[in-house]
C-alpha positions in Angstrom: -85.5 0.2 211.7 -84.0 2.0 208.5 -80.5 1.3 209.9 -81.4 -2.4 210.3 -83.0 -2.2 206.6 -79.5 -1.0 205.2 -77.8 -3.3 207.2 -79.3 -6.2 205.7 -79.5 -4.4 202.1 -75.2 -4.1 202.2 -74.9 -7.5 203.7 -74.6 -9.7 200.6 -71.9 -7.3 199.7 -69.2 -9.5 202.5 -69.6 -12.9 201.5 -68.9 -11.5 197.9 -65.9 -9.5 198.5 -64.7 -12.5 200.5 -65.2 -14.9 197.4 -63.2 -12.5 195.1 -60.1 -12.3 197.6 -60.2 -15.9 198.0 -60.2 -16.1 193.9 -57.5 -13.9 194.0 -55.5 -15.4 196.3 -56.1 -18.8 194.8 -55.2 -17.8 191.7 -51.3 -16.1 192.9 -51.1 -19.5 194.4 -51.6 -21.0 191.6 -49.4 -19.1 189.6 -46.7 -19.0 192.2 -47.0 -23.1 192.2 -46.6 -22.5 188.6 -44.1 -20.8 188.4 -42.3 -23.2 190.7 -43.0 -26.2 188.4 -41.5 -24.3 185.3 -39.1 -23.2 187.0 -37.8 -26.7 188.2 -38.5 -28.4 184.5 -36.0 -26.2 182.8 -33.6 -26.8 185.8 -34.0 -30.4 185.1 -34.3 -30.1 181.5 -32.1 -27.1 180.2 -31.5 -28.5 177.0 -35.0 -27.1 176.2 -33.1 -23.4 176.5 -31.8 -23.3 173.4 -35.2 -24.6 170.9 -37.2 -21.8 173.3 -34.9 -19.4 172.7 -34.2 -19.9 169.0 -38.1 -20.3 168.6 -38.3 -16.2 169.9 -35.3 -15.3 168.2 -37.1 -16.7 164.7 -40.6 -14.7 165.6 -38.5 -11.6 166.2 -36.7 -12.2 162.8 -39.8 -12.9 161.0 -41.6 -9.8 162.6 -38.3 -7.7 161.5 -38.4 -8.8 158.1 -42.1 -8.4 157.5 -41.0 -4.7 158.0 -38.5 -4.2 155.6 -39.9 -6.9 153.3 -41.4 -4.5 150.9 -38.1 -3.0 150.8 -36.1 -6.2 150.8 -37.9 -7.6 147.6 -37.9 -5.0 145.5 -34.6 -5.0 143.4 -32.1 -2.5 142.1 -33.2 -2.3 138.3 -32.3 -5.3 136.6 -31.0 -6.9 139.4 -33.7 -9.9 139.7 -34.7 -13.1 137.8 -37.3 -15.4 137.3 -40.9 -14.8 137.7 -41.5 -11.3 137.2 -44.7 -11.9 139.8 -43.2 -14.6 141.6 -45.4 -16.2 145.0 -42.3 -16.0 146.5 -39.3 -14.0 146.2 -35.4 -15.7 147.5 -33.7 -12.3 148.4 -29.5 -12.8 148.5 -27.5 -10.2 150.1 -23.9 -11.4 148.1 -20.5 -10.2 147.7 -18.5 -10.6 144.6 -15.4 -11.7 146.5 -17.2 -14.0 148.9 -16.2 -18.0 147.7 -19.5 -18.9 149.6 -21.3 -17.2 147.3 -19.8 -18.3 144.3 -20.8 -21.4 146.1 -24.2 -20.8 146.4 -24.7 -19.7 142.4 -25.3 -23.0 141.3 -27.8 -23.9 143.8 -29.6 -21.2 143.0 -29.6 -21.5 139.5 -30.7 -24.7 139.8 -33.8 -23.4 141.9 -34.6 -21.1 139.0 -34.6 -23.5 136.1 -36.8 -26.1 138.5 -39.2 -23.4 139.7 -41.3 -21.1 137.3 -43.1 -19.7 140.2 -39.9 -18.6 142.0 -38.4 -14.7 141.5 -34.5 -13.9 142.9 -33.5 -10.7 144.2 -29.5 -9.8 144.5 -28.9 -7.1 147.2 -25.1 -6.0 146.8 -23.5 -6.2 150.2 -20.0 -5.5 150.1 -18.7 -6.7 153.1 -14.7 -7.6 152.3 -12.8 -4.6 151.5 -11.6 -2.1 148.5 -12.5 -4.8 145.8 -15.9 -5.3 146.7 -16.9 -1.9 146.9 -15.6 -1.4 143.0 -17.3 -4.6 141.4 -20.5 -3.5 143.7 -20.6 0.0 142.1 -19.9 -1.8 138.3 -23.0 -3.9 139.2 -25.4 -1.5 140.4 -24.1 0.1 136.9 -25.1 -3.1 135.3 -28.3 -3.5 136.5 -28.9 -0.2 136.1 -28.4 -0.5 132.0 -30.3 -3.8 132.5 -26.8 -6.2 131.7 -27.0 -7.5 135.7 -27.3 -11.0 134.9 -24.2 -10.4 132.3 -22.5 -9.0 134.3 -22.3 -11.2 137.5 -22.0 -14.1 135.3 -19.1 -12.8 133.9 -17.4 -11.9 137.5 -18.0 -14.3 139.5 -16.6 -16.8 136.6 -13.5 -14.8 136.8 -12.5 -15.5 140.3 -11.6 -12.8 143.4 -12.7 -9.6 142.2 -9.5 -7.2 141.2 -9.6 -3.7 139.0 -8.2 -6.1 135.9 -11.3 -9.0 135.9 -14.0 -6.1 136.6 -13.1 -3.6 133.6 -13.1 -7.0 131.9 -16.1 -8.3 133.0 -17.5 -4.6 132.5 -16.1 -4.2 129.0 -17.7 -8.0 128.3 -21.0 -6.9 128.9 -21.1 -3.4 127.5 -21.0 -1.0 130.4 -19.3 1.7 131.2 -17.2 3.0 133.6 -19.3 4.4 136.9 -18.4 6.1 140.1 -20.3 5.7 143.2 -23.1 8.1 142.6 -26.0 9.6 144.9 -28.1 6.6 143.4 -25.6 3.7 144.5 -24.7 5.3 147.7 -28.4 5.2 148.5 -28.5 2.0 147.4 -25.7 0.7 149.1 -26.4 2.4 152.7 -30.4 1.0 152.5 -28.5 -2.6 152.1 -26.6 -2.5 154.7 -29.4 -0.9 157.3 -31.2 -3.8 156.2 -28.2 -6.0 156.5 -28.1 -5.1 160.2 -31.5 -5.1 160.8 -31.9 -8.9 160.0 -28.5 -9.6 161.7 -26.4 -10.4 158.5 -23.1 -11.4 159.9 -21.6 -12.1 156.4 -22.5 -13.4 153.0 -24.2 -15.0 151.3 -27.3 -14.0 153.5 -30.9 -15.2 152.4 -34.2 -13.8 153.2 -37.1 -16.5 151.9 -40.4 -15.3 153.7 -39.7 -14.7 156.9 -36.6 -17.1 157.4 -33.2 -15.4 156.9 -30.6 -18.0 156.2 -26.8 -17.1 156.7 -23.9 -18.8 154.8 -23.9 -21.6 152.0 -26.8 -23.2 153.1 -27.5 -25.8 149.9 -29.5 -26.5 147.6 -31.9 -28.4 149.8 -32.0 -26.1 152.9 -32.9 -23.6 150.1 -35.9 -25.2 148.9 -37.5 -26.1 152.1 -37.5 -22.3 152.9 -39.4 -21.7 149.8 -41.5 -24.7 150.2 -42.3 -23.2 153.7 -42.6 -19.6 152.5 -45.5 -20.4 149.4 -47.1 -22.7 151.9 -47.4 -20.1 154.8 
C-alpha cells in the first residue's frame, strides 16, 4: 500500500518531464527552421551583407572610441578651438603634408564660425615621411607655448612641409627651435595607438561621437556627424 502511495505521489512527475522535452524539442525545431529561413534570405538577398556587416563594424567602432574617448578629446596644450566646454568635440588626426587636409581646413573653419557650441581637437599624426615628423614636433612646440593656431595657419598656407617653410612658419609665430622630447614622443606614440585603434588608414581622420570619418569628407558629411553626435 505505501509502494502504491509513492507510486501515485511521483506520477505527475512523467507527463511533466514529457511536456518539457517536447518544449525542448519544439523549440530546436524552431530554431533549426529558423535558421533555414535566414539562411535562404541572405542567399537570395546577399546585397543585405554588406549594410549588416557595416552596421557591426560601426557598433564595434563606436564601442572602441567610447574607450579612448576621454583620451581622444582632450588636446595637446593649445592645440583646440572653439567652445572651451563644447557638447561636442570634432577630433582630427591631420598631417601637415597631407593636401586632404589642407582640404579639409576650410570646412572646418567654416563649422567653427557657424557653431558656438562646437569645440576642435588636432591630434598630430604624422603619417608621410621625414617632413611630417619635423613640422609635427614644431607644432606640439607650438601648442605647447600656446601659438598652435599660429602656427598651423601659417604652415599649411605655405604649402608641402620642407625644413625652409617650418623655421619660417616657426620664426612667424615666435617659437623656438624644439627636438622631439620625452613629452612629444609620448604624445606622438599615444596618437598613433589611438590611430590604430580606430582603424585610421590615413589622414585627415575624424572622430565626432562615436563616428570616425576617414578622408576629405566635406563640409556637409561633417555636420551631419555633429548633428548626430549632440542629438545622441
Amino acid at each position: 500500500m505505501a509502494d502504491g502511495s509513492r507510486l501515485r505521489a511521483g506520477s505527475w512527475k512523467f507527463p511533466v518531464l514529457a511536456g518539457l522535452i517536447g518544449i525542448l524539442i519544439g523549440a530546436g525545431a524552431m530554431l533549426a527552421a529558423n535558421g533555414y529561413f535566414v539562411r535562404s534570405y541572405l542567399l537570395e538577398h546577399p546585397e543585405v551583407l554588406p549594410e549588416a556587416m557595416e552596421r557591426l563594424r560601426a557598433r564595434e567602432m563606436a564601442q572602441t572610441v567610447s574607450q579612448y574617448r576621454a583620451t581622444i578629446e582632450t588636446p595637446f596644450h593649445g592645440a583646440w578651438a572653439g567652445a572651451a566646454d563644447g557638447d561636442v568635440v570634432l577630433v582630427e588626426f591631420f598631417d601637415y603634408a597631407c593636401s586632404f587636409c589642407r582640404a579639409s581646413n576650410a570646412d572646418v573653419e567654416r563649422l567653427l564660425r557657424e557653431d558656438p557650441r562646437l569645440k576642435v581637437v588636432w591630434r598630430e599624426y604624422p603619417v608621410l615621411g621625414p617632413a611630417s615628423e619635423e613640422a609635427a614636433i614644431a607644432s606640439l612646440a607650438a601648442a605647447r607655448s600656446g601659438r598652435f593656431r599660429a602656427f598651423y595657419d601659417s604652415l599649411f598656407a605655405a604649402g608641402r612641409p620642407t625644413e625652409a617653410s617650418i623655421a619660417a612658419a616657426r620664426e612667424t609665430v615666435g617659437v623656438a627651435p624644439a627636438s622631439l622630447s620625452p613629452e612629444f614622443r609620448t604624445e606622438l606614440e599615444r596618437n598613433f595607438q589611438i590611430a590604430r585603434a580606430i582603424g585610421a588608414s590615413g589622414t585627415p581622420t575624424f572622430v565626432i561621437g562615436d563616428q570616425v570619418l576617414q578622408g576629405a569628407v566635406g563640409y556637409q558629411t561633417l555636420r551631419e556627424a555633429i548633428e548626430a553626435a549632440r542629438a545622441g
